[in-house]
Structures are given as C-alpha cells and as structure tokens.
N, C-alpha and C positions, 0 to 999 in steps of 0.2 A: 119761895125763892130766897134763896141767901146767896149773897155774894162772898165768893173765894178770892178774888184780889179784884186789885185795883192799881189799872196800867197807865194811870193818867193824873198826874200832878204836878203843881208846881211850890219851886220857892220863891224867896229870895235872890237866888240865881238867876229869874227872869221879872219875872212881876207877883212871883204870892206873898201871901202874909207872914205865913209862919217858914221855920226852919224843917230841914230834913229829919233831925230826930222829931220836930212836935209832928209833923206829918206822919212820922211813925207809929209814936207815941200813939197816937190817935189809929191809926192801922192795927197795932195788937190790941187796942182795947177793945175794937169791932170784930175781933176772932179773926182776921183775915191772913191768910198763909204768905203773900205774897203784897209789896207795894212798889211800886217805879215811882222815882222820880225826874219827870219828863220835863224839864223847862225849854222856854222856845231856841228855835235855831237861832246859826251862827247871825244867819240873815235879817233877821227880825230887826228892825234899825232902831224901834223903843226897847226892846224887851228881851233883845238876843242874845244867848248864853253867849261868854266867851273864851277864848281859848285856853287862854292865860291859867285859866281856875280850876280847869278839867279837875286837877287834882286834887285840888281842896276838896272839891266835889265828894271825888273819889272816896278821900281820906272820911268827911262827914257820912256818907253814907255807909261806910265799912264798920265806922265807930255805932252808927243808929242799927245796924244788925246785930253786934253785940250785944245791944241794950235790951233791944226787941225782937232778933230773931226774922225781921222783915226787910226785903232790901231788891233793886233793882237799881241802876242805874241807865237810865235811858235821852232820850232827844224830843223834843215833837218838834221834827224839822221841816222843811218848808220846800214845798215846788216852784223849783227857780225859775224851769223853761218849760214849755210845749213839749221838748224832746224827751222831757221826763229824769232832770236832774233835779239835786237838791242841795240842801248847803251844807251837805255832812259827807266830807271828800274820805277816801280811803283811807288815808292815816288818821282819823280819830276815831275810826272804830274800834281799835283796839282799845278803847276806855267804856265802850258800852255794850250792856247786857239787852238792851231790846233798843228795837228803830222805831217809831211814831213819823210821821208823817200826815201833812195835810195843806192847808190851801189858805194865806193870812193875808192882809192888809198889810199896808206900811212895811215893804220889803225890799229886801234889794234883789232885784230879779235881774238873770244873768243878758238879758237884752232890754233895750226898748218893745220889741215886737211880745216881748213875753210878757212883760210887765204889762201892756196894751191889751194883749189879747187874752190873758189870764185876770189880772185885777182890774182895771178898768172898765172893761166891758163887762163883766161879770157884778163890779160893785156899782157900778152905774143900774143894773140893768133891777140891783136891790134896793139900793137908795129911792127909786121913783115908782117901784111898785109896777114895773112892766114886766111883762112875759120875756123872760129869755128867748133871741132868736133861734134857728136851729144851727147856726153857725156856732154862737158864743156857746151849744151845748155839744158841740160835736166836738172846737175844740179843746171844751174843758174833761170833755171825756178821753180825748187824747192825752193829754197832759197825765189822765187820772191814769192810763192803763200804762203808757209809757214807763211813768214811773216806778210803777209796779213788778214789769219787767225788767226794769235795769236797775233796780237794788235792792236786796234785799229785804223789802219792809215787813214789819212785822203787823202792824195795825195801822187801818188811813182813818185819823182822827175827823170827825163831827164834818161827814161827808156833805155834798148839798148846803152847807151853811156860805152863806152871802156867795157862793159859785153853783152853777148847774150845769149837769152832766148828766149822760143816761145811765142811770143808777145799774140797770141791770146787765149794761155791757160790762160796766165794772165790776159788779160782784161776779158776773162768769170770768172776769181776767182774777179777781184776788181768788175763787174758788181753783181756777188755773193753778194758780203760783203759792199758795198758805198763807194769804195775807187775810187777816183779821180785819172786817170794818166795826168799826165803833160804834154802840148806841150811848150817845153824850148826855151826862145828866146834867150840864151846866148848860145846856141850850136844846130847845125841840128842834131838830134839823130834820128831819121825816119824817112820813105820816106813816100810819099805819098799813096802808095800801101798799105806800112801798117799799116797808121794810119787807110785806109779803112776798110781794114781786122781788126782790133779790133773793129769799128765802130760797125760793123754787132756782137759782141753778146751785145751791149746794153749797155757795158761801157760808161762812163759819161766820158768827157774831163774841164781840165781848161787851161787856160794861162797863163804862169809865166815870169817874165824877169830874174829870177837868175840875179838880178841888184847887183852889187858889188861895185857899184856907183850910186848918188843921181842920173847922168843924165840919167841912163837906167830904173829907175823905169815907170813901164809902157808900155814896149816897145815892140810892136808885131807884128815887120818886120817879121822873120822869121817864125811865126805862118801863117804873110797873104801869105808869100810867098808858104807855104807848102798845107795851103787852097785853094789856086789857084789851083793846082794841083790835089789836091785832091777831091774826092764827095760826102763828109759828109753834111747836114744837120748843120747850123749853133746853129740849136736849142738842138745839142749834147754836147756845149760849154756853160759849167754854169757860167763863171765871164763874160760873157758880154752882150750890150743892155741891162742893168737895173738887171740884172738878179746874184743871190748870189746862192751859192751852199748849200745844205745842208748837213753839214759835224756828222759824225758817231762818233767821238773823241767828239760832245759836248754830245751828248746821254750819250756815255758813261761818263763822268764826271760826268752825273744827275745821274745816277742810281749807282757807284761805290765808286766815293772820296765825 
C-alpha cells in the first residue's frame, strides 16, 4: 500500500509546526501527487484559522506548488449545530479546494443546546470512561448526517473521536452524498469491526496523517495497523496506489461560485 495524497494537515495557521512549503517539501519527497493543507475552522477558539489571512494562505500555497508541484487549499472545519452547520459560511469557499469537516472541543457552537448536546455530553461521556447513552449517540449521529446533507463536504475528519455516533448510519448518508470518511493516523478512532461494518454500505475511505508536523506528513502506521485487522478490500481506499478521490466540493464550486 502506498499512499497517493494526503488530505489532512496542518500549519502555523492553526497549531502545526512547520510552514506550508515544509509540509510540501516533505509531500514531494514522499512521491505523493497531492497535499491539502487543512488548518482548523473559523470557530476553533485556540486554534482557528482566521479570515483576515485567507490570502496569505492562498498566496503560500500557490508559491509551495511552484516549488513542488503539490498543493491543496483546504478547512478542517467544525459542526456548530445539531442541524448540521458549520463555520465555513458560503462566501469563503471561494478560497478553497476541498472541505474537511469534523467534531472539536473548545468551540464556539452556534447555541447553547448545541454546544450541550454536541460537546458536553459527548466529552463528558470520554472523560469518565462511560458508555455513551443512546440519546447522546442518536444525537450526535444526527449532527453527523445533517451536516453532510447540507454542505458539501468532502471528508468527515477522525470520526468517533471523544463523540459517538452510529457509524454505519453515517457511512450510508456519506455513501449517499460522496463524502469521504477518514482513517486518522494521528489518533486510533475505530476498531477494526467498525470500519468493517461501514465498509459494507459502500462508503468510500481516505488516509490522512492530521500531520502537525512536516515529519508526519504521510504517515499510515496506524491505518496499516488497523487494516491488518480489518477485511476491507484495499480498492475501498481512494488516496492510494496511484489512485485520487473524486471529491463532491469541486462539483460543487463548478456549478454554484
């Protein structure tokens, strides 16, 4: 298994080490056709990209494909509400090439009920080592499908992590819509059981390293680890052996901005 890109990174622009070209820099050394760089949403209250910079953004990234030939501009933006918004409103997507999405701590969420019924109850339910009620999984799978449906996202980043949801309602809504779920090499966020169990409705998988440093771009320890385990079909995995995903967020750019 070789990895073909890598949809998940960060800089400087939210909390990683290194800059957009060393993150590159580091992308073409590893042969890899394709790199995004995803830093967090607007919302993230430590660590969220802001608006101001979009363009600097822009500009370092346009300059790191020059250099190297690698280049994505992207979000890993954040579910704000139940209803399934987030913190990437319709005017800034004309600055990005792919959508990340997923489920953070320390946010500004568009209610109290949300923030309650999304992070609290979800990080409460991590913090103390108890079983997720079937409420706190019912509505975090709402949240998960919602969102899904009303934006265009392109991959829901390191699913299952400190939130639970039913995995496989969700991979039938991202199988629904062409959203990509993530297997994260920067954290084990499911077992091998149930990445099976999403497998089976037809959901599409990528591999991400959520690198936060130039030396982890690329890296997918914890995906071979998890595919060993597991008995999926390697041909369910769209960033690797040569092979590029075809993401829903560029459709949509052709036909709306």
């Amino acid at each position: 298994m070789i990895l073909t890109a890598d949809y998940h990174t960060h800089t400087p622009y939210s909390h990683g080490k290194n800059t957009v070209l060393e993150n590159a820099q580091a992308a073409k050394k590893l042969g890899l056709k394709q790199l995004a760089i995803t830093d967090h949403g607007f919302n993230h209250l430590l660590f969220g990209l802001k608006r101001k910079v979009l363009s600097d953004l822009r500009d370092e990234i346009t300059e790191a494909e020059k250099l190297t030939g690698v280049r994505l501009m992207g979000m890993e933006s954040n579910i704000t509400s139940v209803g399934g918004e987030t913190d990437m409103c319709l005017s800034d997507l004309q600055y990005f090439d792919i959508y990340l999405c997923g489920i953070h701590e320390v946010l500004k969420y568009k209610s109290f009920y949300d923030f309650y019924n999304i992070m609290v109850k979800n990080y409460a339910a991590y913090k103390f080592g108890k079983k997720p009620s079937d409420k706190i999984i019912e509505t975090t799978t709402k949240a998960y499908i919602n969102v899904i449906k009303n934006n265009p996202i392109d991959i829901l980043t390191h699913i299952n992590y400190k939130c639970y949801c039913n995995l496989v309602e969700v991979a039938k809504c991202c199988a629904d819509y062409g959203t990509y779920i993530e297997i994260n090499t920067k954290k084990r966020h499911i077992s091998a059981e149930e990445l099976n169990n999403m497998a089976e409705t037809g959901v599409k998988f990528v591999i991400n390293s959520d690198a936060h440093s130039a030396d982890r771009v690329g890296d997918t320890k914890i995906a071979e680890e998890l595919l060993a385990e597991a008995s999926i079909p390697l041909e369910k995995i769209e960033n690797i052996d040569g092979r590029l995903p075809d993401f829903r967020f560029n459709e949509y750019k052709i036909r709306h901005i």
